[in-house]
LOFI-772525 format. One record per residue (C-alpha): residue in three letters; x, y, z. Coordinates in steps of 0.2 Angstrom, whole numbers, padded with zeros to 4 digits, always signed. Each point is the difference from the previous one (the first is absolute). Layout:
! residues N
alaXYZ...
//
This chain:
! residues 376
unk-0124+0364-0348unk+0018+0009+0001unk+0000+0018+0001unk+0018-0001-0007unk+0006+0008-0016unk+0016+0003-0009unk+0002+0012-0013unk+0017+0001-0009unk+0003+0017-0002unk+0020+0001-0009unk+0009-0010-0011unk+0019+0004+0000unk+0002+0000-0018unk+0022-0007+0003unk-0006-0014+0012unk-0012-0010+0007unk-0005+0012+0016unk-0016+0004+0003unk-0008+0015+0010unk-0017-0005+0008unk-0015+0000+0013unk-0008-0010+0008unk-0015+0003+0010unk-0006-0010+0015unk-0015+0000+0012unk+0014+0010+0011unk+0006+0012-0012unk+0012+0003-0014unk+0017-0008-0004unk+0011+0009-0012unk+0014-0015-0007unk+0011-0002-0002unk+0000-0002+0019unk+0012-0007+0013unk-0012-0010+0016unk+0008+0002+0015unk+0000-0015+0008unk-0012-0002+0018unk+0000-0020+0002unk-0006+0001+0017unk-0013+0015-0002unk+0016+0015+0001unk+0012+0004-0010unk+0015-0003+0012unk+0009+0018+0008unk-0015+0011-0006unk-0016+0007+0004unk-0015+0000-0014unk+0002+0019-0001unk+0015+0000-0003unk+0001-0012-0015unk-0014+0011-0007unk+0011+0016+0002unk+0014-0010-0010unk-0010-0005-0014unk-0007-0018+0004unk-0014-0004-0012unk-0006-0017+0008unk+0006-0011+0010unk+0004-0018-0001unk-0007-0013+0017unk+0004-0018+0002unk-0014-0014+0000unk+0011-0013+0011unk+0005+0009+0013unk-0016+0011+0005unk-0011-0018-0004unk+0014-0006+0017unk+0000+0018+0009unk-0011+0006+0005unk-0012-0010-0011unk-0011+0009-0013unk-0015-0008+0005unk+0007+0013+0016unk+0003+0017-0014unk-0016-0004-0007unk-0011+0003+0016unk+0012+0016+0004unk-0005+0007-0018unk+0013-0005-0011unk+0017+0002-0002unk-0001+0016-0005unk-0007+0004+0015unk+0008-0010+0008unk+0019+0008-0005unk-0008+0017-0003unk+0007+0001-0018unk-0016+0009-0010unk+0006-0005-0018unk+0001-0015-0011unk+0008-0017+0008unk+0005-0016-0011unk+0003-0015+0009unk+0012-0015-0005unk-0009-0017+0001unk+0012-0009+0011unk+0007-0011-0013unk+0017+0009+0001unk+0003-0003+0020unk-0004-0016+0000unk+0010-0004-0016unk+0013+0007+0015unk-0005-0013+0012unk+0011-0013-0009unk-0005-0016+0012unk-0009+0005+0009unk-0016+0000-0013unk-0007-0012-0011unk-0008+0004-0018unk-0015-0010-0008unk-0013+0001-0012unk-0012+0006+0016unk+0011+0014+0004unk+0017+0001+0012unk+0002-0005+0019unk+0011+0007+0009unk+0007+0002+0019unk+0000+0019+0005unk+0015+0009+0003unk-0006+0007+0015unk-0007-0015+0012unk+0002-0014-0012unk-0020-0003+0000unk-0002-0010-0017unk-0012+0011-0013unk-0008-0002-0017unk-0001+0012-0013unk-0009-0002-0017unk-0004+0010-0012unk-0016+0002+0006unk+0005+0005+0017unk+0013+0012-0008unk-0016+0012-0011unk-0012-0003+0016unk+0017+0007+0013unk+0004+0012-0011unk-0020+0005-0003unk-0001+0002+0018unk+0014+0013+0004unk-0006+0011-0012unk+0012+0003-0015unk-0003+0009-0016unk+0011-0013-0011unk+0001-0018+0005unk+0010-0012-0007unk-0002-0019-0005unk+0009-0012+0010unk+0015-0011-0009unk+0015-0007+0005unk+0018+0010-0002unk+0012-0010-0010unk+0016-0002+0007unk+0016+0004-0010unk+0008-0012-0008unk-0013-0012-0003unk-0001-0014-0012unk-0013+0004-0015unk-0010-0014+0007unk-0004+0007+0015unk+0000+0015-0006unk-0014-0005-0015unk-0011-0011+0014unk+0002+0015+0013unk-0004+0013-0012unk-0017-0011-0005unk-0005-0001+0016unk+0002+0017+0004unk-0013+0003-0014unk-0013-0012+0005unk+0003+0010+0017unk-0003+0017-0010unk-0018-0008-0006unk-0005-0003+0016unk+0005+0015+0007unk-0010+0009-0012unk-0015-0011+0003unk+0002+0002+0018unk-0003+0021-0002unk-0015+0005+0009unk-0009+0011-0012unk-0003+0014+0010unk+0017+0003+0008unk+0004+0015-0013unk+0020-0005+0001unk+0010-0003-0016unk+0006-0019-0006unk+0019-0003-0005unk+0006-0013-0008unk+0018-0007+0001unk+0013-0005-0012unk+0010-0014+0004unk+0011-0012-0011unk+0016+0005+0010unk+0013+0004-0011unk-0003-0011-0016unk-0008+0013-0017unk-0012-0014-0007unk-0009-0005+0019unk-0002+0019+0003unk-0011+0003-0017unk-0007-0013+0005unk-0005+0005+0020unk-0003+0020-0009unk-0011-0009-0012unk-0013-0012+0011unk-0001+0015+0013unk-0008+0010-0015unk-0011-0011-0006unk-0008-0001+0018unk+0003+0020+0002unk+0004+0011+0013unk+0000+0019+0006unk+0020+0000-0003unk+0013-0012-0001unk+0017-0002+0010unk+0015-0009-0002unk+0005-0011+0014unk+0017-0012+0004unk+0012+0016-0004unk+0011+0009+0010unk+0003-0019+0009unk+0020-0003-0003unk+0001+0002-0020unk+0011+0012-0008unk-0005+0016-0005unk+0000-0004-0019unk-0010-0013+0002unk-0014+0009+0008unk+0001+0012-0013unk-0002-0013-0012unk-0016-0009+0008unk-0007+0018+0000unk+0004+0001-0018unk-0008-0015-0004unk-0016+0002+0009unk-0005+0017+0003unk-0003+0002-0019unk-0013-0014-0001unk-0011+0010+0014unk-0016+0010-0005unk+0007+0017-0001unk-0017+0005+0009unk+0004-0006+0013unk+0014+0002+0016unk+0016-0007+0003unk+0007-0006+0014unk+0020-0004+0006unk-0002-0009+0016unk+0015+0002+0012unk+0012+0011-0012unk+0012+0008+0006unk+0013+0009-0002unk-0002+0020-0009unk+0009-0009-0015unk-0014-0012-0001unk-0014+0012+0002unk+0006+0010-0014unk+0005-0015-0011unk-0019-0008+0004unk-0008+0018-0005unk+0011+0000-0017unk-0009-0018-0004unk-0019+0006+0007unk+0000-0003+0017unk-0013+0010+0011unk+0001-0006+0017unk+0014-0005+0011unk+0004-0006+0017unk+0015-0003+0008unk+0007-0001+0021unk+0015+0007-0005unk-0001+0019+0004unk-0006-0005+0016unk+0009-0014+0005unk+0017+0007-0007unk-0005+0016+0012unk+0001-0009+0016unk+0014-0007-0004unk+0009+0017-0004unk+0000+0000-0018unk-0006+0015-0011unk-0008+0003-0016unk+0007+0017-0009unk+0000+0008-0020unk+0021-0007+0001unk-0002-0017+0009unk+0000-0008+0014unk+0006+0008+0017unk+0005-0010+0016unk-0002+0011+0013unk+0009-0007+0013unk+0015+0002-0010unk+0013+0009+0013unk+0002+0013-0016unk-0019+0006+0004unk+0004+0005+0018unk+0004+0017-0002unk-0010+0003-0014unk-0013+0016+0000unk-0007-0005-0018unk-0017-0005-0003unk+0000-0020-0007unk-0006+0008-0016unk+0005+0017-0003unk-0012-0003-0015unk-0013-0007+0011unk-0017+0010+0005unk-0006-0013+0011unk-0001+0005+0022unk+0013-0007+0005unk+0013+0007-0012unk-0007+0015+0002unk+0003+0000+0019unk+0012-0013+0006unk+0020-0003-0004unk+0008-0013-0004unk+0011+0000+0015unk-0017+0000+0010unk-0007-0016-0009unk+0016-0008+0002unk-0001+0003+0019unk-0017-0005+0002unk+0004-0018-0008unk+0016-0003+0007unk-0010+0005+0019unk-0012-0014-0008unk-0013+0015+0003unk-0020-0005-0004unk+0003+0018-0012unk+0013-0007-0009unk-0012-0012-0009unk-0016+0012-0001unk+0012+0016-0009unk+0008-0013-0011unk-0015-0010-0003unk-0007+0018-0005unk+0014+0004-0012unk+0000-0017-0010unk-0020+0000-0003unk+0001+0019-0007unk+0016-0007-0012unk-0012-0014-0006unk-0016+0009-0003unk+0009+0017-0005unk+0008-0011-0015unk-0018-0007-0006unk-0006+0018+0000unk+0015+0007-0009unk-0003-0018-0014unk-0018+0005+0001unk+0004+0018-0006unk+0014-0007-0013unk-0013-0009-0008unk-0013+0013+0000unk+0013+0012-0008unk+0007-0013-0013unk+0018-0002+0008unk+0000-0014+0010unk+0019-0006-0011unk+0005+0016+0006unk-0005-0005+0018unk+0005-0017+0000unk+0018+0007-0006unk+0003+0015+0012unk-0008-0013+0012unk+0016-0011-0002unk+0013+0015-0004unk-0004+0006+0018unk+0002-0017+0009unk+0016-0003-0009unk+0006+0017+0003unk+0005-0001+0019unk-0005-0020+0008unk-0003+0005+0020unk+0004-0020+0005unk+0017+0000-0005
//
């Protein structure tokens, strides 16, 4: 029996964005919502009370790698990765079936499930569906997710149409699989890569077998940006509006705010903290790199708009020092910064909804960036 719930609480009456709640065994989730992304039990740069002090909601935690390291057979008998990480709130795990979709060679897909060499000692493996739910059961999450293959892009419709039934006979089992006391929520994903009729299709037989919410999956994996758009224009529509939905891996601030204006609730994405290590930084006018030379003398904030800790306290000058001295700072402040953009704007879309001025928002949202581009 789930103790998850979703209630849709707005309708934007210009667009398709929704304003929601979700609740789960671990507390409330207010969507739409950006997940930072914690694959290895942390989210990279930051501490757990930190991202609560920015705004993170729930995090997102990666089957694959903790079933490899340290093993959740390991987490479970330390009480969970919750306690494990010491994050109190909500976590959603990813069932694996995007890394080793990454594995390219060295993993091998069947009916059964995917064997695959690991990437960190080369010990061959098996995951199935089944060992996905029962991993993923073990470490504690409040939503799960049932385990498919990624579709690479481009692929030929028949791979595409044979991968994509596959990966629902993989949802029925992973739904089967469920222990009925875990408590945790059930997604289902979407596949059909980027052809309209084998998405209906995929959105359709994961309804008829029904789960707690329903993602998209095979986005955000080397197509243009229309095209997403246009796959989230054909599906999203067909899903119960009762229930959540779910962008996996997108993206950029464009993409959240063009998957909220089509009805997406949840979002992940490595990009704020990825693009922080590697000096790059979110702001309201673009992006900034900060190891431009034209930053070194710089006693602005990154975001003279920004509220966040590290605007409020640190120069540009100084963040440009610590980068270019390849400081362990560098990527904590920065890391900082990028999170607070990314779940600052969902709050602000979350608002825009509630008032009725979400066009408004999604305009000024683009004004602004226009207005003064940081990465030329």
């Amino acid at each position: 029996m789930t103790d998850f719930r979703f209630e849709l609480l707005k309708q934007d009456k210009d667009s398709r964005a929704r304003r929601g709640r979700m609740t789960t065994r671990r507390g409330v989730v207010e969507t739409p919502v950006f997940m930072p992304v914690g694959t290895q039990g942390t989210v990279k740069a930051i501490l757990p009370e930190e991202l609560k002090t920015e705004g993170a909601q729930i995090i997102l935690a990666n089957t694959y790698h903790l079933f490899l390291r340290p093993g959740h057979e390991r987490v479970k008998r330390l009480g969970g990765l919750h306690r494990f990480m010491h994050w109190e709130g909500p976590i959603l795990t990813d069932s694996g079936g995007f890394q080793v979709f990454s594995l390219g060679q060295l993993r091998k897909i069947s009916e059964q499930g995917v064997r695959f060499q690991s990437h960190l000692d080369g010990s061959h493996q098996v995951l199935t569906p089944e060992i996905s739910i029962a991993v993923q059961e073990a470490l504690g999450a409040d939503i799960i997710m049932v385990f498919d293959e990624c579709i690479p892009y481009p692929s030929t419709r028949t791979y595409v149409a044979d991968s994509t039934a596959l990966s629902m006979r993989w949802a029925e089992r992973s739904k089967m699989a469920r222990s009925a006391q875990d408590g945790s929520a059930l997604f289902g994903i979407v596949q059909g890569g980027m052809y309209p009729d084998l998405r209906r299709q995929s959105a359709e037989g994961l309804m008829d077998i029904g789960f707690d919410g329903y993602a998209l999956g095979g986005l955000s994996v080397g197509e243009e940006a229309e095209r997403m758009y246009e796959m989230m224009d054909v599906t999203l529509p067909l899903l119960p509006r009762d229930r959540p939905r779910y962008v996996m891996g997108v993206g950029t601030p464009e993409n959240l705010i063009e998957g909220i204006a089509r009805g997406v609730d949840m979002f992940d994405c490595v990009m704020p903290t990825r693009n922080a290590r590697n000096g790059t930084l979110f702001t309201s006018f673009g992006k900034m790199t900060i190891k431009q030379a034209r930053y070194a003398d710089d006693d602005n904030p990154i975001d003279p708009d920004c509220t966040c800790y590290v605007c409020r306290n640190y120069s540009r000058a100084y963040l440009r020092h610590l980068y270019q001295s390849n400081e362990i700072l560098a990527s904590m402040l920065n890391t900082r910064h990028n999170l607070h953009y990314y779940l600052d704007l969902m709050a602000q879309a979350r608002v825009a909804i509630e008032q009725e001025r979400f066009s408004a928002f999604r305009s000024d949202f683009y004004q602004r960036r226009n207005a003064e581009d940081f990465s030329v």
